[in-house]
DOVO-470173 format. One record per residue (C-alpha): residue in three letters; x, y, z. Coordinates in steps of 0.05 Angstrom, whole numbers, plus 5000, padded with zeros to 4 digits. Example, Ala and Ser with C-alpha at 12.3 -4.5 7.8 and 13.67 -1.06 7.14 Angstrom:
BEGIN
ala524649105156ser527349795143
END
This chain:
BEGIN
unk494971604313unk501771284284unk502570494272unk506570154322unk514070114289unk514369404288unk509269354243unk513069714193unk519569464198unk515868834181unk520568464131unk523969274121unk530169174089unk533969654140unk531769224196unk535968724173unk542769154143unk544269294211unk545568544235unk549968424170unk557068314174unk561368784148unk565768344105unk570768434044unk564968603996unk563969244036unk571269544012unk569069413939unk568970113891unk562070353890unk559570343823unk557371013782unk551270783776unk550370963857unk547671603882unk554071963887unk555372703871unk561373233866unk556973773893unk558673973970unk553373774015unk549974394032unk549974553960unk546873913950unk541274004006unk539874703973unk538274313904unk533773793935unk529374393962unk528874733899unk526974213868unk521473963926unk514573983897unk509474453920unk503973893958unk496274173968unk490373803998unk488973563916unk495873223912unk495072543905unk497072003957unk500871583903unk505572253877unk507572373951unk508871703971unk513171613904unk516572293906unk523472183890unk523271433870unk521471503797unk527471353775unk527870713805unk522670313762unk528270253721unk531769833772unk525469433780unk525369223705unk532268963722unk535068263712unk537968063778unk545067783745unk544768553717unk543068823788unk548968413814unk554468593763unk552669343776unk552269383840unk556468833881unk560368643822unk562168183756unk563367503798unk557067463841unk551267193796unk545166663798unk543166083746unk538866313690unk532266003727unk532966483783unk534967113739unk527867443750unk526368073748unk528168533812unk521768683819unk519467973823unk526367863866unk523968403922unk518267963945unk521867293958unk529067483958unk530766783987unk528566393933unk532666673887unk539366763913unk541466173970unk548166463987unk548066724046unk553067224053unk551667423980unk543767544002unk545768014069unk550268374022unk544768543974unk539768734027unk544669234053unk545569593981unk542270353986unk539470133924unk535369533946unk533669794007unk530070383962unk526569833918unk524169483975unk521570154007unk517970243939unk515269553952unk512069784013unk509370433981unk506470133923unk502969593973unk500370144016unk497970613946unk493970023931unk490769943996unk489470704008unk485870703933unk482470053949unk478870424012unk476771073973unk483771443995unk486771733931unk487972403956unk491672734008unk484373124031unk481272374037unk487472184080unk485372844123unk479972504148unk481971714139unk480171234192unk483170704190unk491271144194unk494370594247unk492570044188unk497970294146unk505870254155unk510170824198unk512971034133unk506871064099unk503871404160unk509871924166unk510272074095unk503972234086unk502372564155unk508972904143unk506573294089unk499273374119unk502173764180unk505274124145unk500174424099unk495774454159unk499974914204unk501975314138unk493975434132unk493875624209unk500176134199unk497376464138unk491276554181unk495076794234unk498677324194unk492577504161unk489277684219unk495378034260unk495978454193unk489078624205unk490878834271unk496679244253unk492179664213unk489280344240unk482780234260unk477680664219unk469880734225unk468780204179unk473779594218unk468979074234unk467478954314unk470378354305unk476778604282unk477078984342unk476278484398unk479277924366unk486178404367unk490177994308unk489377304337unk487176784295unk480676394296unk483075724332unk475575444331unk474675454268unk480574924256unk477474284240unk477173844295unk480773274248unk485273754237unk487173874308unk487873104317unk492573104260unk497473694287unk496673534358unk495072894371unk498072484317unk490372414287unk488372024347unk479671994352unk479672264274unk473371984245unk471172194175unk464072314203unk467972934236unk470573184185unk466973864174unk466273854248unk469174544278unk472674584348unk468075114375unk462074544359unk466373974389unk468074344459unk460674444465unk460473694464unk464673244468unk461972634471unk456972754410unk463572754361unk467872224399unk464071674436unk469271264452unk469671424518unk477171174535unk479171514470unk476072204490unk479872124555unk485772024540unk485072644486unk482773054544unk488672934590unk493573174538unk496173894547unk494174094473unk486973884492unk487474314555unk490274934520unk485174944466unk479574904502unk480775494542unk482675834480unk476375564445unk472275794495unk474776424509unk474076614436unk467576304441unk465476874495unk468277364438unk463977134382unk458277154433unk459577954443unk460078074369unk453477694361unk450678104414unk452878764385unk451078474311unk443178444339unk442579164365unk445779264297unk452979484325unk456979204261unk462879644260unk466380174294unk462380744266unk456480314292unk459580344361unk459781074367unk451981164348unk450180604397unk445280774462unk448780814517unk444480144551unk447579794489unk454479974512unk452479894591unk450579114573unk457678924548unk463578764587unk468379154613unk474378974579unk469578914501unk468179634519unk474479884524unk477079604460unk472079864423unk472580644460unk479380534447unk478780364366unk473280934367unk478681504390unk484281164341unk479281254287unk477881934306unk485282094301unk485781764238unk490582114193unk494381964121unk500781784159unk501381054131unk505681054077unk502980614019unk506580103992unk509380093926unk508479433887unk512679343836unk511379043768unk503578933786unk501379563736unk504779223684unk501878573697unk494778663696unk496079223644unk499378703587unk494578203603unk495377683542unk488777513511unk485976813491unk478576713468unk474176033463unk469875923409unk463975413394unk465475173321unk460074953277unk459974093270unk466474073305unk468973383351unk468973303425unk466773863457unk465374223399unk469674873418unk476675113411unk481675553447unk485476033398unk491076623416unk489177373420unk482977763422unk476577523383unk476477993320unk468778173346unk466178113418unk459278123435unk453978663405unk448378963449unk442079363451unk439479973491unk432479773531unk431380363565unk435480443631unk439079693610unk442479363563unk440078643540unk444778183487unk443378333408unk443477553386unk441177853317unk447578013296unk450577283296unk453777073226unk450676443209unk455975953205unk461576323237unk464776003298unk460976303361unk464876703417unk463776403482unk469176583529unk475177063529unk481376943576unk485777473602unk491577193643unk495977683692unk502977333704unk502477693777unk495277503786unk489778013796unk487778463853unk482678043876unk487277543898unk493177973918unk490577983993unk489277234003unk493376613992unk490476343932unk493476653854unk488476633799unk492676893739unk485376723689unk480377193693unk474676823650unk470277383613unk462977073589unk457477603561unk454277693622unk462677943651unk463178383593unk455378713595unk457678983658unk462979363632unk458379593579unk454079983628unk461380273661unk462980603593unk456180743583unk457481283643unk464181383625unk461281663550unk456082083593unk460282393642unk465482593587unk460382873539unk457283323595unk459383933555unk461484353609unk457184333664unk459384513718unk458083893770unk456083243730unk459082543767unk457981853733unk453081543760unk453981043825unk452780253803unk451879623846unk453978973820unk449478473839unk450377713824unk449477003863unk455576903903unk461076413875unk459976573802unk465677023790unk463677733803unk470178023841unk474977503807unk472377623737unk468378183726unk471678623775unk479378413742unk475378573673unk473679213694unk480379483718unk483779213652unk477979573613unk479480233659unk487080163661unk486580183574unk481680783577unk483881463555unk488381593608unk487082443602unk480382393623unk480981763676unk487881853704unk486881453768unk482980783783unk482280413853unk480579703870unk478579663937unk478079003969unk478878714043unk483479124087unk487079364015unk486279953974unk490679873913unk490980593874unk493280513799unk497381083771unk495381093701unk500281673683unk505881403724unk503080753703unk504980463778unk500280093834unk500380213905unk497279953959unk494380384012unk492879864062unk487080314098unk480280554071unk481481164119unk488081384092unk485981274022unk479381794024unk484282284063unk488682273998unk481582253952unk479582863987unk486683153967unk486082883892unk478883163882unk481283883911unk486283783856unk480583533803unk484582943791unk478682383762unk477281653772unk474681053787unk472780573839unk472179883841unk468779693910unk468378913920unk464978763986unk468778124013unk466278174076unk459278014093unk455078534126unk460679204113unk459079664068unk463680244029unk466780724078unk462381274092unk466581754055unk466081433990unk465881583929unk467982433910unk464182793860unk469082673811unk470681993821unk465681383789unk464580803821unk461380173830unk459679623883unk461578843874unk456378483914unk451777863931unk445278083941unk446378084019unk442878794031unk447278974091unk452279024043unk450279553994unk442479814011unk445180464049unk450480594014unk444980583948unk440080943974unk445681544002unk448381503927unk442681483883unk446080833849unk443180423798unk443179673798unk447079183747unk444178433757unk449377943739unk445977303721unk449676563730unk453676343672unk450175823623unk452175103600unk456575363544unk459875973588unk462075283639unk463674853579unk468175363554unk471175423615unk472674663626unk475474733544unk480675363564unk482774933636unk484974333597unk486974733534unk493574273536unk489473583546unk484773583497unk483072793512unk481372993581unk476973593559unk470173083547unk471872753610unk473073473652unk466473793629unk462173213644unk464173203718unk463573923725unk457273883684unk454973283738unk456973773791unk452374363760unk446774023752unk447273863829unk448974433865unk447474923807unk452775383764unk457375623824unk464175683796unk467375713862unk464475023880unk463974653814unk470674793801unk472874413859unk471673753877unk472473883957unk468774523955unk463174193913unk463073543965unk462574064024unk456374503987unk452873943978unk453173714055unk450274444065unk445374384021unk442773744055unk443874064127unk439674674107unk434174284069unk432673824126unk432174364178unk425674574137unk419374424165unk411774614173unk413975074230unk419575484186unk416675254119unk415075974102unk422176314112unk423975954045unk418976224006unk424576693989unk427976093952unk423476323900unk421277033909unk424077773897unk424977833967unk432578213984unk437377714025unk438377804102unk444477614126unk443077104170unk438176644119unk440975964112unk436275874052unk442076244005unk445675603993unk439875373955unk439176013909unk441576283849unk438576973833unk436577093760unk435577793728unk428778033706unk425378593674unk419278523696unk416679153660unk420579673704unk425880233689unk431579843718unk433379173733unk431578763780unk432078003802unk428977383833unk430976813881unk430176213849unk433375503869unk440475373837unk439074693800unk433074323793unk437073753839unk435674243893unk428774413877unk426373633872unk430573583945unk425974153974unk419973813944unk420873163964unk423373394037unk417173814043unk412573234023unk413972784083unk414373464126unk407473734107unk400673554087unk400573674010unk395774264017unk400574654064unk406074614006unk400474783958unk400375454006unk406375504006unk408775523934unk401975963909unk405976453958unk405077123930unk412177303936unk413576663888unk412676963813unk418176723775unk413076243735unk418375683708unk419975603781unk412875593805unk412375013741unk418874623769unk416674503835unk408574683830unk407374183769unk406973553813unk403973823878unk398874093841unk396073323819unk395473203893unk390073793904unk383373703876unk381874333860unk387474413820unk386273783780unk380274003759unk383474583726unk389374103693unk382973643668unk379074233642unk385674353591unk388473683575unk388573613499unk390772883472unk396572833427unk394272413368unk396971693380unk399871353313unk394871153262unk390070563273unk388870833341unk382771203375unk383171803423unk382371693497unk379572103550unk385272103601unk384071673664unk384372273711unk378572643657unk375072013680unk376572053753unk379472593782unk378372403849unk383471843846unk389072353847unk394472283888unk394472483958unk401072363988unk408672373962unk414171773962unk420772023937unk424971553895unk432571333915unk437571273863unk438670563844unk443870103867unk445369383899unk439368903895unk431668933891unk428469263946unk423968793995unk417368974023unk416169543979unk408969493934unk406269983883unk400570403917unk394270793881unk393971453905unk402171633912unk405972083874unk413171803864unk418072323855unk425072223842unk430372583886unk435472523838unk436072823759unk438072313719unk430671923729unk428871583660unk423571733622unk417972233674unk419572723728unk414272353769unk409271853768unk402471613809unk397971033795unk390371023792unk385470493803unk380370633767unk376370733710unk381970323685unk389770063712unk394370733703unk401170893703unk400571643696unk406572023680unk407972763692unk413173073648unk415673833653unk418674103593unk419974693560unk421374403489unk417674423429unk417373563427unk419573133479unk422072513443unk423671873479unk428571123466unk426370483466unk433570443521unk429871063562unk423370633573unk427170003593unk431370403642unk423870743673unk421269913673unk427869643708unk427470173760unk420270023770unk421669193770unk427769453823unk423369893867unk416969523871unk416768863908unk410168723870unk411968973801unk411668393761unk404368263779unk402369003787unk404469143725unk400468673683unk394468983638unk396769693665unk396370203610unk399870883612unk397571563608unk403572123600unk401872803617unk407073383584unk406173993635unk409674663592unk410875303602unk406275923573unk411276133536unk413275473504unk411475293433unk405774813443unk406874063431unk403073863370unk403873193357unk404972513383unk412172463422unk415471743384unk419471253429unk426371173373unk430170473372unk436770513393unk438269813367unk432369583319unk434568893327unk434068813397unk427868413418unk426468803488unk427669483451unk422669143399unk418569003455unk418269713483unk416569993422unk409969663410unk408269693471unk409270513472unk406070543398unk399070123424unk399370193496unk401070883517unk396871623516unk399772193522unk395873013537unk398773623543unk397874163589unk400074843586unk401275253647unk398476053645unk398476653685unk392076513688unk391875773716unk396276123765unk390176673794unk385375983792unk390375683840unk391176243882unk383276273880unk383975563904unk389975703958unk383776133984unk379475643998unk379275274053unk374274694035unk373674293980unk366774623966unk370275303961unk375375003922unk370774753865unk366175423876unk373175823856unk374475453800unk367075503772unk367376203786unk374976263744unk371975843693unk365076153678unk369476883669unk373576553611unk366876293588unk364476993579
END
């Protein structure tokens, strides 16, 4: 909702220039120095466009507020007596006292000039009026920052909008409208070109009965408020709140009651809702049709005729009408030539990124051209795994090659959004491996007479790049493959099929799946050859029926969503390709090549998209952007806290080989990761995208369930993927007694320093003071908590990753005062600071009401918990100085050197059967009996 305009004009220097007398001064020449200009006025208006910028949702409040008044900070750092003589002329001037600045002038113009007439004149100057207006701006930039408002996405959803002036207000609301209705016209267009498009068996139900309109209720309710309203009722607790979730309810998003009312008796509110809710009733059918598996048109004509009797009338004959279009199908659309796109993706220019032995900052550099040596790799049977081996010691280390398209690449030819970088890591380029792989096989079938490549399915988390990268890798690498034996290549994505020519060397887009296997059916009869690319965009369609020919290769982009691809693989006989998330140094590289032309920022960059990864895991599409990222990690929350003892067990497949279904919410939590697993082709498992997530399932669980429900839980048989099982197992398995008594039965001390004894661990001693419930740990900020006391018997586990020192912690009673720590690690040692250890002691002293007292005499035992296939720890883990002068560092040093024991424990196969002997059980008895039982077989 806008200010009131009084509040603006507040002290507004145009206020005022209307009351001034129009005197002698006013017939004086204007001075060059004034915004004057030869050019005729439309001409003028026509250069002022060009030159607008282009605003997004990232713009910053300060560049659109101050768009078009940079040039006057040089007016600012102006004497006044200068200001005078060049703009009201040589006689008017002030005393040397009041010759300030006019940027100190602006703020108390009366103090500094006391003539009259001379001060109206100078408030009615254009260019004083400007200064002041910048003034205002500047005022209102600092405000705005001040209240966490820096960009124009956190004025989206800004509260307190009637705080600020009406210029602020229509400046930036201006530009917010108008970014907002260019989103809903794209979307509109979008889905009218949809529309326009013959139906074929493979157009989507929806498609069909929303006929080309556009979504309306998925606009953002703020949104809404903003273009209709004037943003009255925006709250920023709405502000991922979607209208078809707001006309369900009303009242739950906007309790002000006079508020809602007065929203409700506005003619925009009236016209939405019954649009809302009439595509509401739409969404409902497709739903409907979704469950009795009805997903497309194709669908429609194999459904039983009591599906079709249970819709309505008019859904019914949409879809008997897209049916018999479908039917009649034939190659009359003429494709659409697009010129200069062949050339572009074809002359791609090439950068590379590599990591250079001891170099500064981030320890990488961007260089021109192709790398003179890519990647080398190794044949494992029916895959093809990295050859590390190869590596010249010393040399810099290829970590990422660029290929940049001036006209973008397919993948974003359909959309809105141009990506001209496609970003190529090892895992981008092993795919096209396998491609020529087949490609070598097919053309060295020596004459037989029917031999097709094989079929392939790309497989990979989405996000990470798979259509954007290794799909745009893959056409270049086709497109520059010996054109008389591949002549033809096709990229098929949405509603577009774009056909490259590699002899005419031209690109067309066919606009229609249907048309383009009518002409494929043409080109095989003519045993023309090529290749598809296939990138499934939309969830739950697969390839068109038709596809591919027996001459043509081709291969499926896909997340691991089996509606997508499972029929289609099974009708084909194609093999799998498991694309695995890219690594630290693939994301590093990528931060490196972004800010190629900043190298100052490139440190500051890759830490915030490293802080970003290690939350929500390596998801380019997300970490990559800062809304995107703030949005996935609402989701993630949302999802994790819908989890409880009663659905507990539908996330197992956060960790498990189990194939996605469509409709499992658990997917925002996962990454897959590829795995042998001692089988002829590849395969992959589910496994949670960043440990941030995996401590947030933990620690949501634990105040959920009763510890030995998650114990369950996790010894799932589906989970196998053993470092996961080690992540999230290693502290739930110190709250069950059975399997402590395994972890005590392998505890080996690391020999403290010298002058010390050995020391049977305090849970050796007494195991039954193990933990039986689960606190998790804030992240620290403001002052000490209150009422909060250190309890035996808890395990403490931190929600967040950056916890000092342990990955969780419990305290025992007896036979002696114990801090026990638990520590997962995969390293070799495991090192500490004296800084780490005062951080761990601070928190403590900040989280503990009663830890200055508790803490007294307590002596600390740290467990290491590793992997099976880590190199053992050997020897004792030191606490370093940081500053050896520094008493408390002093301090912690001695007191880790005398006070502190640390065991290791190494986590087996085999420890995993004794807990699944344990999950068994269902009485303590039984639990112990199991582990006897485990233990007197390794005996023998």
């Amino acid at each position: 909702m806008p200010p009131k305009r009084n509040r603006v004009q507040g002290g507004n220097a145009r206020s005022r220039a209307s009351a001034v007398p129009q005197g002698d001064r006013q017939r004086r020449a204007r001075p060059e120095s004034e915004d004057v200009t030869d050019q005729p006025a439309a001409t003028h208006i026509r250069v002022e466009e060009a030159r607008q910028p282009q605003w997004t949702m990232r713009s910053t409040v300060k560049d659109i507020l101050l768009e078009g008044s940079t040039n006057r900070t040089d007016i600012s750092d102006m004497k006044l007596n200068d200001f005078l003589r060049n703009y009201v002329g040589g006689r008017a001037a002030v005393d040397e006292d009041h010759n300030v600045t006019m940027e100190v002038f602006v703020r108390r113009p009366n103090a500094y000039v006391q003539d009259q007439e001379l001060l109206e004149e100078i408030l009615n100057l254009t260019a004083y009026q400007a200064l002041e207006e910048r003034k205002i701006l500047l005022e209102a930039i600092y405000k705005l920052h001040h209240e966490g408002v820096v960009s124009l996405e956190q004025w989206r959803d800004y509260e307190g909008k009637d705080t600020v002036t009406l210029l602020v207000w229509e400046k930036l609301n201006g530009v917010l409208t108008q970014l907002l209705r260019e989103e809903r016209r794209e979307a509109e267009e979008m889905a009218r070109r949809e529309h326009r498009e013959r139906f074929t068996l493979t157009t989507t139900i929806r498609i069909v009965l929303f006929k080309g309109r556009a979504r309306v209720m998925n606009i953002k309710l703020n949104d809404f408020l903003t273009m209709e309203l004037e943003g009255k009722g925006i709250l920023r607790a709405n502000r991922n709140v979607l209208l078809k979730g707001f006309f369900k309810n009303p009242t739950s998003y906007i309790r002000d009651a006079g508020v809602l009312g007065e929203i409700q008796a506005t003619d925009a509110y009236l016209s939405m809702e019954g649009t809302v809710r009439e595509e509401m009733d739409l969404e409902e059918e497709v739903r409907k049709l979704h469950d009795k598996g009805v997903n497309n048109v194709l669908g429609w004509s194999r459904a039983a005729e009591g599906v079709k009797a249970a819709v309505r009338d008019d859904t019914k004959n949409s879809l008997d009408a897209a049916l018999e279009e479908a039917r009649n199908s034939t190659t009359t659309i003429a494709p659409i030539y697009l010129e200069g796109y062949y050339e572009s993706v074809y002359n791609a220019s090439w950068h590379h990124v590599v990591e250079v032995p001891d170099g500064e900052g981030t320890g990488m550099e961007v260089k021109e051209g192709e790398p003179p040596q890519s990647w080398t790799y190794k044949k494992a049977d029916n895959t093809i795994e990295m050859d590390d081996g190869v590596e010249q010691s010393g040399a810099a280390r290829l970590r990422l090659m660029v290929l940049t398209s001036d006209k973008a690449w397919p993948y974003t030819w359909a959309g809105t959004e141009s990506i001209p970088d496609c970003c190529v890591n090892n895992e981008v380029d092993r795919v096209w491996q396998f491609v020529k792989r087949d490609l070598t096989e097919w053309f060295s079938s020596h004459g037989k007479a029917v031999f097709s490549p094989k079929k392939r399915v790309l497989i990979g988390t989405p996000g990470i790049g798979k259509s954007m990268n290794a799909g745009s890798y893959l056409l270049y690498q086709l497109l520059h493959y010996d054109a008389e034996k591949l002549p033809m290549v096709a990229y098929i994505i949405k509603n577009s099929v774009y056909l490259f020519d590699k002899t005419k060397q031209t690109v067309s887009d066919f606009r229609s799946e249907a048309a383009f296997v009518d002409l494929l059916k043409y080109l095989t009869r003519c045993e023309v050859k090529g290749y598809i690319i296939y990138d499934v965009a939309e969830q739950g369609r697969g390839p068109h029926v038709g596809l591919p020919f027996a001459l043509w290769g081709m291969i499926v982009v896909t997340s691991p969503n089996v509606n997508n691809f499972k029929g289609w693989m099974s009708q084909n006989g194609a093999m799998g390709i498991v694309m695995d998330c890219p690594d630290e140094s693939d994301v590093k590289a990528m931060c490196v090549w972004k800010k190629r032309n900043e190298q100052g920022e490139q440190n500051g960059y890759w830490k915030q998209v490293k802080d970003r990864m290690d939350e929500v895991g390596p998801i380019l599409r997300v970490i990559f952007d800062g809304d995107k990222f703030a949005d996935r990690e609402t989701v993630i929350d949302e999802v994790i806290n819908v989890i409880d003892s009663s659905n507990a067990k539908h996330y197992v497949g956060v960790m498990s080989d189990k194939l996605w279904e469509a409709v499992n919410p658990s997917h925002k939590l996962v990454q897959i990761v590829r795995v042998r697993k001692d089988l002829p082709t590849e395969k992959y498992l589910n496994s949670p995208a960043s440990r941030a997530i995996a401590n947030k399932i933990y620690i949501h669980l634990s105040t959920k369930m009763h510890f030995m429900e998650i114990f369950k839980l996790l010894m799932h048989p589906d989970v196998i993927l053993l470092s996961i099982v080690l992540e999230m197992l290693g502290t739930v398995t110190f709250m069950c007694r059975g399997a402590v008594n395994i972890i005590i039965g392998k505890l080996k001390e690391l020999n403290p320093p010298e002058g010390r004894a050995l020391q049977q661990a305090a849970l050796e001693r007494n195991p039954a003071g193990h933990p039986t419930e689960a606190v998790g740990l804030p992240t620290k900020q403001g002052l000490p908590l209150e009422k909060n006391f250190a309890r035996y018997g808890v395990m403490y586990k931190p929600a967040y990753l950056t916890f000092p020192l342990v990955d969780a912690f419990f305290f025992m009673e007896s036979p002696r005062r114990t801090l026990v720590g638990l520590q997962m690690t995969k390293a070799h040692a495991h090192h500490t600071l004296t800084s780490t250890v005062n951080q761990f002691t601070e928190y403590l002293s900040w989280f503990f009401t009663n830890w200055g007292e508790f803490s007294k005499g307590l002596s600390w035992d740290i467990i290491y918990i590793q992997h099976a296939d880590s190199k053992p720890m050997e020897n004792w883990q030191r606490c370093d100085y940081v500053n050896p002068r520094s008493r408390e560092e002093k301090k912690n040093k001695a007191f880790w050197d005398r006070k502190v024991h640390q065991y290791q424990f190494i986590l087996t196969p085999e420890d995993i059967n004794k807990l699944n002997a344990i999950k068994e059980s269902t009485t303590e008895k039984k639990q112990e009996a199991a582990v006897g039982n485990h233990q007197q077989e390794l005996g023998k």
